[in-house]
DSSP file (Angstrom, degrees, kcal/mol; ACC not computed):
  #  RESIDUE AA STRUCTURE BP1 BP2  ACC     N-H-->O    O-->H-N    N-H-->O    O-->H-N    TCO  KAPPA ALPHA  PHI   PSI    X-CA   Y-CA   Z-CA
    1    1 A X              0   0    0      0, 0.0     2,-0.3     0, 0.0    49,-0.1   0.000 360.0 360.0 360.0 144.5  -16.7   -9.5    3.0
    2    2 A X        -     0   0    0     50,-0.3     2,-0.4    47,-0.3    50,-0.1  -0.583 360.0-133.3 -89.7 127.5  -15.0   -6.5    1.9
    3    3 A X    >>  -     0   0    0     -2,-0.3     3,-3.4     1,-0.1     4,-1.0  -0.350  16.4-115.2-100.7 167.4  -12.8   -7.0   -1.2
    4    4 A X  G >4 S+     0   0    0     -2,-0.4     3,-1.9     1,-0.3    -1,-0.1   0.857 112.4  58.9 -32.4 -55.0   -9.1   -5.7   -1.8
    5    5 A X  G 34 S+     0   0    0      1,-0.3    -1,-0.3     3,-0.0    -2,-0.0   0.583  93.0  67.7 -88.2 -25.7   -9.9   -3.3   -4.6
    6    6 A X  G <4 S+     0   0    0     -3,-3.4     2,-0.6     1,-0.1    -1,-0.3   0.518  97.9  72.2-100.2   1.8  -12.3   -1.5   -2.2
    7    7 A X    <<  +     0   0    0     -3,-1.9     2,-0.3    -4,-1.0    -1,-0.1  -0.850  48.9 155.2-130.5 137.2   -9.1   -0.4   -0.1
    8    8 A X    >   -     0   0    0     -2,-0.6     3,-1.1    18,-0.1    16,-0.2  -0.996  44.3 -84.9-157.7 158.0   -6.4    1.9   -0.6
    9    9 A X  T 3  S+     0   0    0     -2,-0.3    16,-0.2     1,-0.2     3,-0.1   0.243 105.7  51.1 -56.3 166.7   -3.9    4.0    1.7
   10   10 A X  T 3  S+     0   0    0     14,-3.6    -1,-0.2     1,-0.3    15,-0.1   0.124  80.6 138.8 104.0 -33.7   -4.8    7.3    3.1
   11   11 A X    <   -     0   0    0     -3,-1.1    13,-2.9    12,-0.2     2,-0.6  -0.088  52.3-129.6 -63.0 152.1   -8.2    5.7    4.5
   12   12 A X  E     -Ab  23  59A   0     46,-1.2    48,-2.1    11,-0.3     2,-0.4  -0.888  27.0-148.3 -95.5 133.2   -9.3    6.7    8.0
   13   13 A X  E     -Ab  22  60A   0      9,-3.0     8,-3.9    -2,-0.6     9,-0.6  -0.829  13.4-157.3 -89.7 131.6   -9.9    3.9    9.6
   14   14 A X  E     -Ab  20  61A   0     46,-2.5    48,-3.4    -2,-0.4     6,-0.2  -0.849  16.3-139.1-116.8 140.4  -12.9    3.1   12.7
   15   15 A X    >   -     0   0    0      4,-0.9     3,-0.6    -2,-0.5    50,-0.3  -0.162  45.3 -93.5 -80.8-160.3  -13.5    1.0   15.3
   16   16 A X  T 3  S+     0   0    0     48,-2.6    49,-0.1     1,-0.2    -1,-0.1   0.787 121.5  58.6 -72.7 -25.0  -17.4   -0.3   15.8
   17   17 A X  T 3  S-     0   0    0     47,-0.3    -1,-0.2     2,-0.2    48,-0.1   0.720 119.6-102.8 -89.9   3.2  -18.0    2.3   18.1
   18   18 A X  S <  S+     0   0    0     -3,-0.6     2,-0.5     1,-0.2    -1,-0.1   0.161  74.8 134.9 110.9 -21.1  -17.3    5.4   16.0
   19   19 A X        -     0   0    0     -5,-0.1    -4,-0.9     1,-0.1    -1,-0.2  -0.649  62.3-112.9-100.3 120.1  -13.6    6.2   17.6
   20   20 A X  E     -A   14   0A   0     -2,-0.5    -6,-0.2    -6,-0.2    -1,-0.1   0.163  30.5-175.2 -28.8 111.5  -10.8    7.1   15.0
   21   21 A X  E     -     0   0A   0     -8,-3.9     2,-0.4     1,-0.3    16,-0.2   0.892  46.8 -99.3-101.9 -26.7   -8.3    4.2   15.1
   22   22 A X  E     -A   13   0A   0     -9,-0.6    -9,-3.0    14,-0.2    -1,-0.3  -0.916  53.0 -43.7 148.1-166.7   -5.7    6.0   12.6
   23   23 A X  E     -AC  12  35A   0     12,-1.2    12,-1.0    -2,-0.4     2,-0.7  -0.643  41.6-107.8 -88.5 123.7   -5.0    5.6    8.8
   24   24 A X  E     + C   0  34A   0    -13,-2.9   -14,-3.6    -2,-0.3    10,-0.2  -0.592  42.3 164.8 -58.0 112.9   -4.5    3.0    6.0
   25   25 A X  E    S+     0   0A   0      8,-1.5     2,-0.3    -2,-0.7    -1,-0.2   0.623  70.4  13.4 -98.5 -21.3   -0.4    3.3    5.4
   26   26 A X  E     - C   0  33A   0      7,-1.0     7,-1.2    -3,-0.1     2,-0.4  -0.952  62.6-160.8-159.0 144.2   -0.5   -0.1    3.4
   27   27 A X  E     + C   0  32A   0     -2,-0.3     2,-0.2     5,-0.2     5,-0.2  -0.979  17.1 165.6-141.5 115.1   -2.9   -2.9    1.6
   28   28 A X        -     0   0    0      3,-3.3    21,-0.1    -2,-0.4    -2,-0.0  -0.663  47.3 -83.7-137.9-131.9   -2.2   -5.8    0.9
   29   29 A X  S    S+     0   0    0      1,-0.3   -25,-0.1    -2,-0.2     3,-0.1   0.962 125.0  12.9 -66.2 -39.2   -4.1   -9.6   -0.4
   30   30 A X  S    S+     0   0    0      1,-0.2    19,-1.1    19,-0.1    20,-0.4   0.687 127.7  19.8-121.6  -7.7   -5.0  -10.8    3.2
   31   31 A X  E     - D   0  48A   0     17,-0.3    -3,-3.3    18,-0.1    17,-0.3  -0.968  56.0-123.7-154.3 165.2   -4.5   -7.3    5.9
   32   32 A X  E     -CD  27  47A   0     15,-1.7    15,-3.8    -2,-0.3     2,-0.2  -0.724  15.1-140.7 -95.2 152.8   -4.2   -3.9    6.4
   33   33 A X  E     -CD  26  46A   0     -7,-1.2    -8,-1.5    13,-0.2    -7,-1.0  -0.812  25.1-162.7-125.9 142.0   -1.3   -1.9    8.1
   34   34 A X  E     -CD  24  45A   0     11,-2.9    11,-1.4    -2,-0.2     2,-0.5  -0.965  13.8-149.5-130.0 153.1   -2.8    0.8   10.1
   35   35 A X  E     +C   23   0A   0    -12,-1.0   -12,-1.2    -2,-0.4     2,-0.3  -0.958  23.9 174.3-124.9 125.9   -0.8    3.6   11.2
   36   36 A X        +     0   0    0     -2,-0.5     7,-1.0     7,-0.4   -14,-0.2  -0.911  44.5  34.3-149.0 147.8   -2.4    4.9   14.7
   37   37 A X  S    S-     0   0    0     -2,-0.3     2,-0.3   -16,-0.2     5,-0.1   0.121  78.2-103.2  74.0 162.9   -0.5    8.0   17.1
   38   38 A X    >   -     0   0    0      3,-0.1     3,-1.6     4,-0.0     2,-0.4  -0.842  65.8 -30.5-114.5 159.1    1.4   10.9   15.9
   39   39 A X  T 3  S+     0   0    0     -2,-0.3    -2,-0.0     1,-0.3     0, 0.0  -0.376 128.4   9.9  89.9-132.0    4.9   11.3   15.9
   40   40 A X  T 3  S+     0   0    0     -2,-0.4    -1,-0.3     1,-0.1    -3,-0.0   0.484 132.8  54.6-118.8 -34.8    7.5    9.9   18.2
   41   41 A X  S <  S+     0   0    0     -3,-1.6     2,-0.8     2,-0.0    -2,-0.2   0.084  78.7 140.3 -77.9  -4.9    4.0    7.5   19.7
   42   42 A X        -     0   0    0     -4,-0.1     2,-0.5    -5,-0.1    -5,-0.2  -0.617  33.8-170.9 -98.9 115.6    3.3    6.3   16.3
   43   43 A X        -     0   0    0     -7,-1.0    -7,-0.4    -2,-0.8    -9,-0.2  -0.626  13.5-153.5 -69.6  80.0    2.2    2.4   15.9
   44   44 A X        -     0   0    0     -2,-0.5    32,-1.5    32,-0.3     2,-0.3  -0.634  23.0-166.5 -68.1 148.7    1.9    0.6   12.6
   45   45 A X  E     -DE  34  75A   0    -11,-1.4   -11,-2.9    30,-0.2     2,-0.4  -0.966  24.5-127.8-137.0 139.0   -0.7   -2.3   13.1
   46   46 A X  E     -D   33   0A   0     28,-1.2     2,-0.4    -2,-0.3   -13,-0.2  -0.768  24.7-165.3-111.3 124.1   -1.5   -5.3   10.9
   47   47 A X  E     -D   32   0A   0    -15,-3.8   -15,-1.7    -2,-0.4     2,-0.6  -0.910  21.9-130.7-105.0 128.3   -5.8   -5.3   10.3
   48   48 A X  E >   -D   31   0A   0     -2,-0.4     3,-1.1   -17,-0.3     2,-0.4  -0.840  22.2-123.1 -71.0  81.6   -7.0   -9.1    8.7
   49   49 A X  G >  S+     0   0    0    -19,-1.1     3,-1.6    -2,-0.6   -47,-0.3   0.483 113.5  68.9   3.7 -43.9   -9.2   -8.0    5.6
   50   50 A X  G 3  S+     0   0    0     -2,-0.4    -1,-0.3   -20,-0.4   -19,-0.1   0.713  88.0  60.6 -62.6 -24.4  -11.6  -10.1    7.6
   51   51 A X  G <  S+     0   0    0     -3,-1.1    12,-3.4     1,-0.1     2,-0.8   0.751  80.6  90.8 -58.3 -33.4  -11.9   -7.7   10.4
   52   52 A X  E <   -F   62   0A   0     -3,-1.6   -50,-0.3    10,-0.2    10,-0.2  -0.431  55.2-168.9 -95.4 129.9  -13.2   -5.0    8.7
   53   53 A X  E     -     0   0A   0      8,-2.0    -1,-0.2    -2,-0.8     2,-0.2   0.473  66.7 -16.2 -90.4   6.3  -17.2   -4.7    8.4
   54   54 A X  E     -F   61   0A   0      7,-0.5     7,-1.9     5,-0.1     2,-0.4  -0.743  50.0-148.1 165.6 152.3  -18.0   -2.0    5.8
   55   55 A X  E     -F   60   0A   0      5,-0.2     2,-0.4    -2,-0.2     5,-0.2  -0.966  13.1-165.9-137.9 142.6  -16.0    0.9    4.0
   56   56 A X  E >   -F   59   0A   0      3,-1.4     3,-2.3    -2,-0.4    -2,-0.0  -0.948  59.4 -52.4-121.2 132.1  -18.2    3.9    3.2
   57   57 A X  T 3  S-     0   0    0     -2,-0.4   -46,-0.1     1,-0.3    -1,-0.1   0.313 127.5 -10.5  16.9-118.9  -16.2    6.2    0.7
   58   58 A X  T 3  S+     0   0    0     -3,-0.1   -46,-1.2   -47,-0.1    -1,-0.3   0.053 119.1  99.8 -70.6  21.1  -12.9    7.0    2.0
   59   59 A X  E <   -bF  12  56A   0     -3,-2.3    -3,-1.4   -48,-0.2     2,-0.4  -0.945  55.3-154.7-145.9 132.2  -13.8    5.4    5.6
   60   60 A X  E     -bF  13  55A   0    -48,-2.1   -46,-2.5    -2,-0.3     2,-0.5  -0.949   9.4-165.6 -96.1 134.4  -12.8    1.8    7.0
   61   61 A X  E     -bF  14  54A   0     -7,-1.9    -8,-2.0    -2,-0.4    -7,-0.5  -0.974  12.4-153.1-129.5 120.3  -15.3    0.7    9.6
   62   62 A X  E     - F   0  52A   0    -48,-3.4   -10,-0.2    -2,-0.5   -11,-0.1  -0.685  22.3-122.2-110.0 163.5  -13.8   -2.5   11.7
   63   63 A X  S    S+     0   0    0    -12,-3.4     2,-0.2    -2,-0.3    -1,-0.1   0.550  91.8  33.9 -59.8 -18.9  -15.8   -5.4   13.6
   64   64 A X  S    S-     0   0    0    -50,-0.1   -48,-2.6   -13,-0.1   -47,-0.3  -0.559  84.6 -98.0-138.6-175.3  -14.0   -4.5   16.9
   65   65 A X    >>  -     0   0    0    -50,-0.3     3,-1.7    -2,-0.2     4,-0.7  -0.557  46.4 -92.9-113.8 175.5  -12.7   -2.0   18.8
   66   66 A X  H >> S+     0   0    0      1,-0.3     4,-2.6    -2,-0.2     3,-0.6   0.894 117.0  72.4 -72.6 -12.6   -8.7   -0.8   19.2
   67   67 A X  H 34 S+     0   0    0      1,-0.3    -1,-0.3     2,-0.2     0, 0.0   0.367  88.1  57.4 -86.9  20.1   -8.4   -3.2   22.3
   68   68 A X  H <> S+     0   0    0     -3,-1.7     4,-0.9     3,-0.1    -1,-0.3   0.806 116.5  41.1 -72.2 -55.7   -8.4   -6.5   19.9
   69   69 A X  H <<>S+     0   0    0     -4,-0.7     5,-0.7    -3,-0.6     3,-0.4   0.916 112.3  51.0 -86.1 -55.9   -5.4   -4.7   18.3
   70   70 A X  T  <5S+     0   0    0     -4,-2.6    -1,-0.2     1,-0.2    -3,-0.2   0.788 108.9  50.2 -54.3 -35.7   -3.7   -3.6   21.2
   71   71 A X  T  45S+     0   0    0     -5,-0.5    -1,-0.2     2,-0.0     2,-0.2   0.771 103.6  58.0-111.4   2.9   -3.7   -6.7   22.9
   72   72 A X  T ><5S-     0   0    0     -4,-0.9     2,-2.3    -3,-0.4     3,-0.5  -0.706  98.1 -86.1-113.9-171.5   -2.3   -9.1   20.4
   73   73 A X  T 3 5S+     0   0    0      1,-0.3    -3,-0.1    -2,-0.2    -4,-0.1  -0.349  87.7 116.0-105.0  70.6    0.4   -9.4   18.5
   74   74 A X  T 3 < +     0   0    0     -2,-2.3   -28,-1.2    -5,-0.7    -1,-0.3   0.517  41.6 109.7 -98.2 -18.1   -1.0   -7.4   16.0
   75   75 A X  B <   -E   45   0A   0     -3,-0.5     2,-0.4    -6,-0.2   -30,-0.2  -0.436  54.5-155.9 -91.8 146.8    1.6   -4.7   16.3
   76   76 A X        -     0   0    0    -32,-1.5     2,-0.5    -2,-0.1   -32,-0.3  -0.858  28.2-101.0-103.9 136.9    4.0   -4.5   13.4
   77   77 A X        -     0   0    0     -2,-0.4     2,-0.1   -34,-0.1   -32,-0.1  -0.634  16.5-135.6-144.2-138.4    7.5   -2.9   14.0
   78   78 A X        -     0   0    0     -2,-0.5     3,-0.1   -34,-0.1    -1,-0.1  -0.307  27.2-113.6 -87.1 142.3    8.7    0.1   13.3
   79   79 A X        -     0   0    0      1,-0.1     2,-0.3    -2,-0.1    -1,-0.1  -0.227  44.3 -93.4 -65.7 169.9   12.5    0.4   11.6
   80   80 A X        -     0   0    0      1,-0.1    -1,-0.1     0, 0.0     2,-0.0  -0.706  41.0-119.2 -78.6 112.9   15.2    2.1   13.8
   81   81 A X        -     0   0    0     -2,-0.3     2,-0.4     1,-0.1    -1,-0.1  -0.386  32.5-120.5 -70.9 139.1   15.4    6.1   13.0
   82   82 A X        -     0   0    0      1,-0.0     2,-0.6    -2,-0.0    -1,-0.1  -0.617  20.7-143.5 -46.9 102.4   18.9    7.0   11.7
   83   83 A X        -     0   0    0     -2,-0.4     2,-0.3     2,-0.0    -1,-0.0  -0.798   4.9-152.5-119.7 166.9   20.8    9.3   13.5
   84   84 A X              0   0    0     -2,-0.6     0, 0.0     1,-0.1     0, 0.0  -0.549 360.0 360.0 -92.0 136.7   23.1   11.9   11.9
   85   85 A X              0   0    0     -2,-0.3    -1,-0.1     0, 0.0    -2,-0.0   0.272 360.0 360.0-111.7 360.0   25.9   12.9   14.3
C-alpha cells in the first residue's frame, strides 16, 4: 500500500495501462482528488489511496483504468464560476 507521505499535488497521475488520467490537485488521509480535462471540460475526481498501485518519482500509477472513475460516483463537484456583469 502506498502511504500518504509518498503523495503530493502536481503528480501526473496513470491508469494501469499507461494512459494519462490528469493531475494530483489535492491529498488527503484516505483519497486523492484528481483533476482530469482542460478548461471549461475540467473534472475533479476523488482516487481511494487504495486504488493506487505504485508511485515512481513524481508519477501515480492506479490499479484501474479511467472507466472505474467515470462510472461511479467518484466525480467530485466543481463550484459555480462567478460572473462579473
Amino acid at each position: 500500500m502506498v502511504e500518504r507521505s509518498e503523495l503530493h499535488e502536481g503528480m501526473t497521475v496513470w491508469t494501469h495501462r499507461g494512459e494519462k488520467l490528469g493531475h494530483v490537485i489535492e491529498v488527503t488521509d484516505e483519497e486523492l482528488i484528481v483533476e482530469k480535462g482542460l478548461l471549461v471540460w475540467r473534472k475533479d475526481y476523488s482516487v481511494p489511496l487504495d486504488d493506487v498501485r505504485e508511485v515512481i518519482a513524481d508519477e501515480v500509477y492506479l490499479n484501474h483504468g479511467p472507466d472505474s472513475l467515470l462510472s461511479g460516483p467518484r466525480e467530485i463537484p466543481r463550484p459555480a464560476r462567478r460572473t462579473t456583469h
